[in-house]
C-alpha positions as CSV (number, residue, x, y, z in Angstrom):
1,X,7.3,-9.7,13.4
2,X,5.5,-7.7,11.3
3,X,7.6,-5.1,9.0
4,X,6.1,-3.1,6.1
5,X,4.1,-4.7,3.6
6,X,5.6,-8.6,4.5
7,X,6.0,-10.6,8.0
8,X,8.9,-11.6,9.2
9,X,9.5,-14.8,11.0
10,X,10.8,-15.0,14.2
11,X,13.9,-17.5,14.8
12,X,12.7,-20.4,16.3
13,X,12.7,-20.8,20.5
14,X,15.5,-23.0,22.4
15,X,13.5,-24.6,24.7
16,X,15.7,-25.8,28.2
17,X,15.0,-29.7,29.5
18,X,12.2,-30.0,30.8
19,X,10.0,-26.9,29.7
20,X,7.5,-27.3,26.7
21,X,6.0,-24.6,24.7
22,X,2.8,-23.7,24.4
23,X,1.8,-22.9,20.7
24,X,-1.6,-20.9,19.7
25,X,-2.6,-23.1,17.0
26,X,-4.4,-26.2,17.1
27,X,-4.5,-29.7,15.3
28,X,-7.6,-29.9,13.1
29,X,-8.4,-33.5,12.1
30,X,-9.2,-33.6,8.4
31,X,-12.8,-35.8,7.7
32,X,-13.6,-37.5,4.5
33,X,-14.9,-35.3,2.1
34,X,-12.5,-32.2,3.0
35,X,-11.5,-30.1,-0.2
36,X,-9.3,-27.4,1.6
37,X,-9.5,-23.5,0.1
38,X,-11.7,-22.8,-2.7
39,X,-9.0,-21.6,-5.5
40,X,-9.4,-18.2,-6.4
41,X,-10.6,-16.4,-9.4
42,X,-7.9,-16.6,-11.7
43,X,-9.1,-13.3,-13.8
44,X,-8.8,-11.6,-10.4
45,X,-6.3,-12.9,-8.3
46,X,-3.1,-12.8,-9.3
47,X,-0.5,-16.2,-8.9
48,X,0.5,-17.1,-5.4
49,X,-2.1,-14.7,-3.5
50,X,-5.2,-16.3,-1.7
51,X,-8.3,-14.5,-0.6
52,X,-8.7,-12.7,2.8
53,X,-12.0,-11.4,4.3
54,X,-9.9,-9.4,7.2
55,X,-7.7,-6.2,6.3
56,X,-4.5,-7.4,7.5
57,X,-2.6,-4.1,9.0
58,X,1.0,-4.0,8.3
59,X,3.9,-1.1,9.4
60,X,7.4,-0.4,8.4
61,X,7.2,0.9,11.7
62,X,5.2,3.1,14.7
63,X,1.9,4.5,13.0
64,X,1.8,8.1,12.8
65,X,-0.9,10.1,14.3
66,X,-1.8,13.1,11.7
67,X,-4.1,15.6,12.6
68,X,-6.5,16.9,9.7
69,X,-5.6,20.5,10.7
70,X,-2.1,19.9,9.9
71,X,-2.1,17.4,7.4
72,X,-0.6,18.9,4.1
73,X,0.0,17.1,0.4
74,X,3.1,18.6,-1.8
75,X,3.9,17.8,-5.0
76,X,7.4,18.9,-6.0
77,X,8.7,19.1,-9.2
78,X,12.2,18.4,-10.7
79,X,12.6,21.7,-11.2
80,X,12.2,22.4,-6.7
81,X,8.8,24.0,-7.7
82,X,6.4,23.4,-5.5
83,X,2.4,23.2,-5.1
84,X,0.8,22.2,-2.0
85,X,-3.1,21.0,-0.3
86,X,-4.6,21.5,2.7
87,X,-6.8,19.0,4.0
88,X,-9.7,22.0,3.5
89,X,-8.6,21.9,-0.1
90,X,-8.6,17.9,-0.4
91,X,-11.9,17.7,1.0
92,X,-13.1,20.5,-1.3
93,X,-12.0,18.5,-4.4
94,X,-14.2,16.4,-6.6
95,X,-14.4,12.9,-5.1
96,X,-14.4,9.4,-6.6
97,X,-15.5,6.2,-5.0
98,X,-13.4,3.7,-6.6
99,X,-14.2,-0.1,-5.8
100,X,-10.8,-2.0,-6.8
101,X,-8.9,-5.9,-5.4
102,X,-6.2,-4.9,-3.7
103,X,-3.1,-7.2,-3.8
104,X,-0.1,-7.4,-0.8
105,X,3.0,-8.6,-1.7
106,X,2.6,-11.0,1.4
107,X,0.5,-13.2,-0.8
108,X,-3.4,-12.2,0.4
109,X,-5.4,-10.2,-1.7
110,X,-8.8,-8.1,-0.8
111,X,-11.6,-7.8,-3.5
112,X,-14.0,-5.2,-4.0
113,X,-12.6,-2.5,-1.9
114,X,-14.8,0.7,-1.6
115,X,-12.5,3.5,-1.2
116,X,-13.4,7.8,-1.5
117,X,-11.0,9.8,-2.5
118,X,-9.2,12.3,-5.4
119,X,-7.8,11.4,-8.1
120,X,-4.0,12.0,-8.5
121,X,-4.9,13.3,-11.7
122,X,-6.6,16.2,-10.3
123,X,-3.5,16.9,-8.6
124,X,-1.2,16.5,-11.6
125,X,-3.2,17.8,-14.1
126,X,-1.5,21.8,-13.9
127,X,1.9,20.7,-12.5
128,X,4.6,21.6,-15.2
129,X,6.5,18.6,-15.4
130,X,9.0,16.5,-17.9
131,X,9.9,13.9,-15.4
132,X,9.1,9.9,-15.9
133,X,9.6,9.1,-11.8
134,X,7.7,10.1,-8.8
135,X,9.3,9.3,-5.0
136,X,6.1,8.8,-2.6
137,X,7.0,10.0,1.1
138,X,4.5,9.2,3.9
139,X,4.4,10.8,7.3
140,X,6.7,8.8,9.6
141,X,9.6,8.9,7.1
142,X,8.1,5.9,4.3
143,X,8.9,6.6,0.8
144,X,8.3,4.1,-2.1
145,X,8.9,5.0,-6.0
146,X,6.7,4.4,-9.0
147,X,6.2,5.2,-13.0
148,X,4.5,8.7,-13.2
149,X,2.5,7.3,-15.7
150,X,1.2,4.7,-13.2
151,X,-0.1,7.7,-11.0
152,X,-2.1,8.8,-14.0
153,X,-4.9,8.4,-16.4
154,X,-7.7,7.2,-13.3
155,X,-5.2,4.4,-12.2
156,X,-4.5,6.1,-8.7
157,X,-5.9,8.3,-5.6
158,X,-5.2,10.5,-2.6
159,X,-7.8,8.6,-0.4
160,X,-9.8,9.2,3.1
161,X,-12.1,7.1,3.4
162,X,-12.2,3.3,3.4
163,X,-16.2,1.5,3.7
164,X,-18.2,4.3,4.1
165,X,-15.9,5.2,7.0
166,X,-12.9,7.6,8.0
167,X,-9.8,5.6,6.6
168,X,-8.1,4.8,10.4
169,X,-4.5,5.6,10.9
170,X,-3.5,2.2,11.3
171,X,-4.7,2.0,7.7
172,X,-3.3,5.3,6.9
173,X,-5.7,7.7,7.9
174,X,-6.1,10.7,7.5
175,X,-5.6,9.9,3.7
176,X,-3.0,7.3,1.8
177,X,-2.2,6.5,-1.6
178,X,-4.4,3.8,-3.4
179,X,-2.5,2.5,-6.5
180,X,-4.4,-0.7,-7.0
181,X,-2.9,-2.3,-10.2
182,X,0.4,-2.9,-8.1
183,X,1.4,-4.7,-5.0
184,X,-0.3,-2.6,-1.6
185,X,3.6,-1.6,-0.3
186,X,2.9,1.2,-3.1
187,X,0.2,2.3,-1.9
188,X,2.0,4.7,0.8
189,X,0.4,5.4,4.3
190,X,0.2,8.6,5.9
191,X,0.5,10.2,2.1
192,X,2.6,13.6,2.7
193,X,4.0,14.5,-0.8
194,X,5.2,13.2,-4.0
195,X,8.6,14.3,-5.5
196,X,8.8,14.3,-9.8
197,X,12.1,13.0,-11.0
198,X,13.4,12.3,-14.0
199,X,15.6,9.1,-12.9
200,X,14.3,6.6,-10.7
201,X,14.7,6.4,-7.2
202,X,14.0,3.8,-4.7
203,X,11.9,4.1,-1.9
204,X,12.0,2.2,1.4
205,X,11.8,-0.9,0.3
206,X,12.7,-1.0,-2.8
207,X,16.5,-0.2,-1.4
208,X,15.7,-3.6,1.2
209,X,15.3,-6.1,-2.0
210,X,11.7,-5.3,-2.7
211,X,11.1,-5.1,-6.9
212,X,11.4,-1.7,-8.5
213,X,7.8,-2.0,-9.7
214,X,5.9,-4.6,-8.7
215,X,3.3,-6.2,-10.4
216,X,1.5,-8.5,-8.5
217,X,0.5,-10.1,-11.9
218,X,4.2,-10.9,-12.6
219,X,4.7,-11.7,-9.2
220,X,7.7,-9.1,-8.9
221,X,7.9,-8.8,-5.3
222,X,11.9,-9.4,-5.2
223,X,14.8,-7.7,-7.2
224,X,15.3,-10.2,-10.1
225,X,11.9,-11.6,-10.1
């Protein structure tokens, strides 16, 4: 079952006397001269993740569908003050096409990424703020929590396009957070807002057992790790 940004196992079958189950995989038989998985790139790939080619889609739950003509980015500050986008006004923004690995707590990680999108900085840069803590909500009812400073300073982006292409809502189209340098459950789907605090808050997650921050270079994907 898939939940969020991990996959959880199903309880095994009890299978009645006499019935069998069929399973999908298959028994490879391993020849002289197999080496397994090339290791990856240590510079790049963090402990305990391996490489994927696909772009594994995973949901805390149903995935919203958000029209462009009613899709709307808030930022809200400690104070209740509040400043909000249009999707007109995101698109009329100066874009940046970052190309970042992207790392899920579920162990794979994605390199060279080609994303299009604002950066949060452009967002931030006239918001009146003294808070340390930002709370991420997502259409659908997601919310996840992060440094401020880690939305800042070119390190993160409102984005809406993924390969050249519209970002799909199964990968959070219309637009989603990209905050590369930590594990991908940060980087919130369906991006509707982000709320400035000035004590920390956990998000979805992060209130389930996930890590607080979540480096994938520390490997903090649990609470004590």
């Amino acid at each position: 079952m898939v939940v969020g940004d991990r996959v959880e196992h199903l309880p095994a079958l009890a299978v009645a006397p006499g019935l069998s189950v069929l399973h999908s995989s298959t028994v490879s038989i391993v020849t002289p001269g197999f080496k397994g998985r090339a290791r990856p790139d240590p510079s790049r790939v963090p402990p305990g993740q391996y490489l994927t080619r696909d772009f594994p889609v995973l949901s805390a739950g149903p995935t919203p569908r958000v029209r462009t003509e009613t899709w709307e980015f808030t930022v809200t500050t400690e104070a209740g003050e509040k400043k909000s986008w249009s999707w007109a006004d995101l698109m009329a923004m100066p874009m940046e096409k970052p190309k970042v690995d992207i790392h899920c707590v579920t162990q794979w990680s994605k390199l060279d990424t080609s994303w299009q999108g604002v950066s949060l900085d452009d967002f931030l840069s006239d918001v009146d703020t003294a808070a340390d803590y930002a709370l991420v909500s997502s259409y659908g009812g997601y919310t996840t929590n992060l440094p401020l400073e880690d939305l800042l300073d070119g390190q993160a982006w409102i984005v809406h396009r993924y390969n050249g292409d519209e970002l799909t809502p199964e990968h959070g189209g219309p637009a989603r957070l990209l905050v590369p340098h930590l594990y991908f459950w940060k980087s919130a789907k369906w991006v509707r807002g982000i709320q400035l605090l000035t004590d920390d808050e956990p998000g979805f997650w992060e209130s389930n057992g996930y890590h607080d921050y979540g480096d994938p270079w520390r490997e903090q994907r649990y609470q004590g790790s």
